[in-house]
C-alpha positions in Angstrom: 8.3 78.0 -26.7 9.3 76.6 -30.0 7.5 73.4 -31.9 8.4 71.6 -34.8 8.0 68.8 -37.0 11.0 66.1 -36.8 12.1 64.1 -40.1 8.5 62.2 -39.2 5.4 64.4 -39.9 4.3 62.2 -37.2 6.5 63.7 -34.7 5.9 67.4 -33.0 9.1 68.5 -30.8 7.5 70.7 -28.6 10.3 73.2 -26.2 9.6 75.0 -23.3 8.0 75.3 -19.9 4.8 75.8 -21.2 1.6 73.8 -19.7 0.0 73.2 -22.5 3.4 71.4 -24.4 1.2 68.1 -25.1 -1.6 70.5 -26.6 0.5 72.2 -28.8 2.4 69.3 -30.3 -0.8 67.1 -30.8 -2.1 70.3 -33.2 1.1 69.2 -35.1 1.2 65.3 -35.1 -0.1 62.4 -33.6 3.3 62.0 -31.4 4.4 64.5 -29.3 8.3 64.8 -27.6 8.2 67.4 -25.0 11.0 68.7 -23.9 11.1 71.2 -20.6 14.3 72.2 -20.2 13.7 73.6 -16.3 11.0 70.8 -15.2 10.6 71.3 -11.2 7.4 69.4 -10.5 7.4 71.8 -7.0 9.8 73.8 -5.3 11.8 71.2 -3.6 13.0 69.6 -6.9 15.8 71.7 -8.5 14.3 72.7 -12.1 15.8 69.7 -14.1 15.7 68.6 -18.4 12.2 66.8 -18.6 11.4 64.6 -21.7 7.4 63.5 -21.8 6.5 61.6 -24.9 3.6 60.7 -25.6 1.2 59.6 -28.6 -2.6 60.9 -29.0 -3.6 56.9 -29.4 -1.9 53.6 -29.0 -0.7 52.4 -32.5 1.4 55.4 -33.7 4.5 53.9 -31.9 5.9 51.3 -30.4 6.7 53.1 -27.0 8.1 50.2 -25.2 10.5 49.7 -27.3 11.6 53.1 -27.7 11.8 53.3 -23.9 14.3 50.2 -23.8 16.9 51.8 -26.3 16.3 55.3 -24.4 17.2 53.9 -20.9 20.2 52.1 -23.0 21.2 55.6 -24.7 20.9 58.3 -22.0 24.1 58.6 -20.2 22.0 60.2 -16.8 20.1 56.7 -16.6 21.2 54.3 -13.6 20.2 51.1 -12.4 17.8 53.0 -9.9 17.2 56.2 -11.7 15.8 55.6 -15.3 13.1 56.6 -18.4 9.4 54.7 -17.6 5.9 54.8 -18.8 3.4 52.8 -20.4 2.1 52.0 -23.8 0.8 55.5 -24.2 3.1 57.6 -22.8 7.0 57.6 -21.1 9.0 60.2 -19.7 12.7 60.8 -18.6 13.9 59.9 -15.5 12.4 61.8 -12.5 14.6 64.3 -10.4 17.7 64.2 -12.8 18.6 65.9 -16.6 18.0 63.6 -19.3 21.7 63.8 -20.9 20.1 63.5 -24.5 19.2 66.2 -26.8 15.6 66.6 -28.6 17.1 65.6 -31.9 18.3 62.4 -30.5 15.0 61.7 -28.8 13.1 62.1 -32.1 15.7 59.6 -34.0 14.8 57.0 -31.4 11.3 57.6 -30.8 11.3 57.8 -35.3 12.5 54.3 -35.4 9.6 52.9 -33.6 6.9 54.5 -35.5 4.1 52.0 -36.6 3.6 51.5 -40.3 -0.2 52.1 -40.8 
């Protein structure tokens, strides 16, 4: 497991298969990206790159936003198959590898941090 700051002290880049990913990265910062790069949500899904970002309370980001340049930005998205969430908290899609790396993640989610 690895966790980091990005650019932002506002964003932890948490790595891993680890549980407790969210945990870890809200010790760190108020908005979490993790990143699991085996996700398998059971054993009939082959193990998969998972993004879950999330933010400990509406108002650090703009999440909506960020989710519409994601799905425009990840080459694995597709009309049926594509990043969704709420307000609070998205997620890559389901069942395929998100073709974007951490770093790239963080530079989208950074531009959509609110000022406070």
């Amino acid at each position: 497991m690895k966790a980091e700051l990005s650019m932002s002290s506002k964003v932890a880049i948490v790595i891993g298969k680890h549980r407790d990913a969210m945990t870890i990265g809200y010790s760190l910062a108020p908005i979490v990206i993790a990143f699991n790069p085996e996700f398998s949500p059971n054993p009939k899904v082959l193990p998969h790159a998972k993004y879950t970002v999330a933010q400990y309370k509406i108002g650090h980001a703009n999440l909506v936003e960020a989710l519409k340049e994601l799905n425009q930005t990840d080459p694995a998205v597709t009309e049926e198959v594509k990043w969704g969430g709420s307000a609070g908290i998205i997620g890559s899609p389901q069942g395929i590898s998100s073709q974007l790396t951490p770093e790239q993640v963080a530079e989208i989610v950074g531009k959509y941090i609110e000022a406070e």
